[in-house]
N, C-alpha and C positions, 0 to 999 in steps of 0.2 A: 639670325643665326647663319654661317657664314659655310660657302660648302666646304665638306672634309678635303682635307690634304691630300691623304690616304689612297690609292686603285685599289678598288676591287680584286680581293684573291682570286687569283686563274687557277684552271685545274692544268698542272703542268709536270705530267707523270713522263720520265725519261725509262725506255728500257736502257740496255743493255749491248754497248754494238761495237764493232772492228773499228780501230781506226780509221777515218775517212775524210775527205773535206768536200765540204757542199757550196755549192756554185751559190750565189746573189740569182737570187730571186728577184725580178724585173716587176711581179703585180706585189704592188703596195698592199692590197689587202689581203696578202698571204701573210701568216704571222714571221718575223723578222726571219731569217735563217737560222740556222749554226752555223760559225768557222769554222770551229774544228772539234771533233766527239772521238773520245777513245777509250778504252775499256783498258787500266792499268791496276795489277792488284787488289779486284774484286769490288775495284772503283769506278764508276762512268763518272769520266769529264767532259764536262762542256763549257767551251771556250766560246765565247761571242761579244759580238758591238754589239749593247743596245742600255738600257735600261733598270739600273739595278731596283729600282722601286716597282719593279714591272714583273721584275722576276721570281715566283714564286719555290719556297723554302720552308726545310722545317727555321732555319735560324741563317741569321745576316751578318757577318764583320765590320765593325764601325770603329774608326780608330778615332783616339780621342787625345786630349795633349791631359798633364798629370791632374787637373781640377776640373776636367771632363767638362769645360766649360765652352769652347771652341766652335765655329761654323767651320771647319774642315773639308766635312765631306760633303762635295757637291753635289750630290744626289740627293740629300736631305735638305730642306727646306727650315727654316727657325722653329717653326711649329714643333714636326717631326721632331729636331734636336731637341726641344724645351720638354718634350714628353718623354721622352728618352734619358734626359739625365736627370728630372724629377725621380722617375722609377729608381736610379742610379743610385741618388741621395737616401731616400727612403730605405735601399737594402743595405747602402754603408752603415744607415744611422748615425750615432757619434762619431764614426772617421769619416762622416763626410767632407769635413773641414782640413782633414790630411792629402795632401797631395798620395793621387795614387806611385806606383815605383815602375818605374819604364819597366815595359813587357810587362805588367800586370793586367788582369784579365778581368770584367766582371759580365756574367751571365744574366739577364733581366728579360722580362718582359717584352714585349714589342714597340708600348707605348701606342701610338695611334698610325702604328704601320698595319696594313693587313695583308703583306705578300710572304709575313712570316711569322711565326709562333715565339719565337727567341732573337735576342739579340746579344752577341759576344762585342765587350764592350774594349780594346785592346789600347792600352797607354802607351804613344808608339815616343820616341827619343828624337831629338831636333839633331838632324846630322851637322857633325862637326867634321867632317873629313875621314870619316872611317877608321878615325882614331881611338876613338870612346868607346867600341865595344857594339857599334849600331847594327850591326849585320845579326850579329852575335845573341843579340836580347830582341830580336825582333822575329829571328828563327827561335828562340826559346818562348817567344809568346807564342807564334804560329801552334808550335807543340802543345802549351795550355789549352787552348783552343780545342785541341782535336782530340785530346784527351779527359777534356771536361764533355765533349759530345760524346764521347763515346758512351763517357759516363751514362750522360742521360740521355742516351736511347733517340740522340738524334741521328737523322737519316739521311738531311739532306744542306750543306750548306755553300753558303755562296760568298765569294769574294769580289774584292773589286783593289784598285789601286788605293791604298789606304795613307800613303804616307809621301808622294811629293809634292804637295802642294803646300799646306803650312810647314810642316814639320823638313824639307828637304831633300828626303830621301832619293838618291836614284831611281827610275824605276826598276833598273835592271840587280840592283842591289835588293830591291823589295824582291821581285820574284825568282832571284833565285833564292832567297832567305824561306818564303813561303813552298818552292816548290820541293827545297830540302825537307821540309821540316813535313811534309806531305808522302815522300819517300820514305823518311825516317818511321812516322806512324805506319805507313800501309803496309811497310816489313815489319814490322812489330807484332799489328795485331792481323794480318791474313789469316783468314782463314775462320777470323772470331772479331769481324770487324763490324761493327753496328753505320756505318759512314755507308751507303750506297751510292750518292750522288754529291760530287764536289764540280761548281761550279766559278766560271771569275768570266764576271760581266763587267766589260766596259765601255765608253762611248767614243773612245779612239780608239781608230781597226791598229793604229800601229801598237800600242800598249797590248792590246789585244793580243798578236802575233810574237812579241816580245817574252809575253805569258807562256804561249802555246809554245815558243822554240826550248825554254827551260824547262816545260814539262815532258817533254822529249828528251830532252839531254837528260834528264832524272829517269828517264824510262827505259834509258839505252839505245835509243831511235836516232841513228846517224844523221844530222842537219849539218848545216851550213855553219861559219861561226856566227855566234847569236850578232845579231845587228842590232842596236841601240844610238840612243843620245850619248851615250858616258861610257867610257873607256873602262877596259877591265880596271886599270891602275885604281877605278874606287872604291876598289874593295877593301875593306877594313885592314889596315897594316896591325901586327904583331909588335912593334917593338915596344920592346917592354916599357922603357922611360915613358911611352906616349899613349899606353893604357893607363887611364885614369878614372874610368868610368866603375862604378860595384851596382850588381843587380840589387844590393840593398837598401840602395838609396836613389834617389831621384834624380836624374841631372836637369836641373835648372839652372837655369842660363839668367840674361837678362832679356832675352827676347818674351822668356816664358812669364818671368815677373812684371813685362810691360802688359799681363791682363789683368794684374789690378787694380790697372788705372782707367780700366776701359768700359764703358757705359754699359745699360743693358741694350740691346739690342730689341727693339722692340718689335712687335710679329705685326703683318698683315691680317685684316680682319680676315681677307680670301684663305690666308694661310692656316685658318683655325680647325684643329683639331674636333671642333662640335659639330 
């Protein structure tokens, strides 16, 4: 039998604290730092490089392409993925066989993660140039998200870079998409918010910082202009001729349909879930 995937759940309770930023810690065997922690709208965020599988939560954001078939997210290992979209298929039932609808959302089980109780399962759009609506349905997913926790009474969630690797995405186009859509909620329900702890872990400090400069510009908190890889100009243009995309339907491409020609991917024994 093969060892678990999986770390061991930490006990990793955040109070409540001013904005601040904490020096690098030089002893390794101190647990990683924080970049940066702030207290916005009844919210503690915590910004950091490290480990999203490491970080403990009521529930995780995993983006996924529309038949939730994908190795995308680098943090997850094939094991992880295979357990995770079995749980996926099981709650579709009969539309499992349906392409999910860009920004569509599904709430499951952990599968054989144990750093969190839930996982939001987010069907993110292959960028076309910010012409199709990508900004647009990816901040309307972020809001599914945070409105289905609320729902249920989750307390603690964590982010990470979910969408430029397969799918294209900017990253600066993801996190301001995610950091609006984070604003949006926290004015909504202050005051009567179930969300205490919103985190976004990643393994580059610069995506990291990228993060932390838009959740400041959503906070009011005068910075610098945001520094990134991608020029503002990728932000989704309006003109109308060149909106073509409906949150009704799917956009598939051909990139998205060369995964039916694609093998299964088979797991490492090391990899296994048992």
């Amino acid at each position: 039998m093969g060892n678990c995937c999986c770390p061991e759940k930490e006990n990793d309770s955040v109070g409540k604290k001013p904005p601040k930023n904490k020096e690098k810690n030089a002893n390794q065997n101190v647990a990683e730092p924080i970049d940066f922690e702030m207290e916005f709208k009844d919210i503690s965020f915590i910004i950091k490089v490290g480990d999203v599988i490491k970080e403990s939560a009521d529930a995780l954001v995993s983006g996924t392409d529309n038949y939730v078939r994908n190795r995308s997210n680098s943090f997850l290992n094939a094991a992880m993925t295979d357990s995770l979209n079995k749980i996926v298929a099981e709650k579709r039932g009969a539309a499992a066989q349906e392409p999910l609808l860009n920004g569509e959302i599904i709430l499951t089980g952990p599968g054989c993660l144990r750093n969190v109780q839930h996982v939001f399962h987010i069907s993110v759009p292959l960028w076309r140039g910010g012409r199709h609506r990508e900004m647009e349905i990816l901040q309307q997913g972020f809001t599914k998200i945070l409105e289905e926790a609320n729902k249920n009474n989750i307390t603690s969630i964590i982010f990470t870079d979910i969408a430029a690797q397969l799918f294209g995405i900017p990253k600066q186009i993801t996190a301001q998409s995610m950091m609006k859509a984070i604003n949006e909620y926290a004015t909504k329900y202050q005051g009567n918010n179930k969300i205490k702890i919103i985190k976004f872990v990643h393994k580059e400090r610069q995506t990291v910082h990228l993060f932390e400069d838009f959740l400041k510009q959503e906070a009011g908190v005068r910075v610098e202009k945001v520094q990134s890889d991608y020029s503002d100009a990728l932000q989704g243009s309006k003109v109308a001729n060149e909106i073509q995309a409906n949150l009704k339907e799917p956009l598939l491409n051909q990139e998205q349909n060369n995964f039916e020609g694609e093998s299964k991917q088979t797991i490492n024994p090391a990899e296994s879930c048992d």
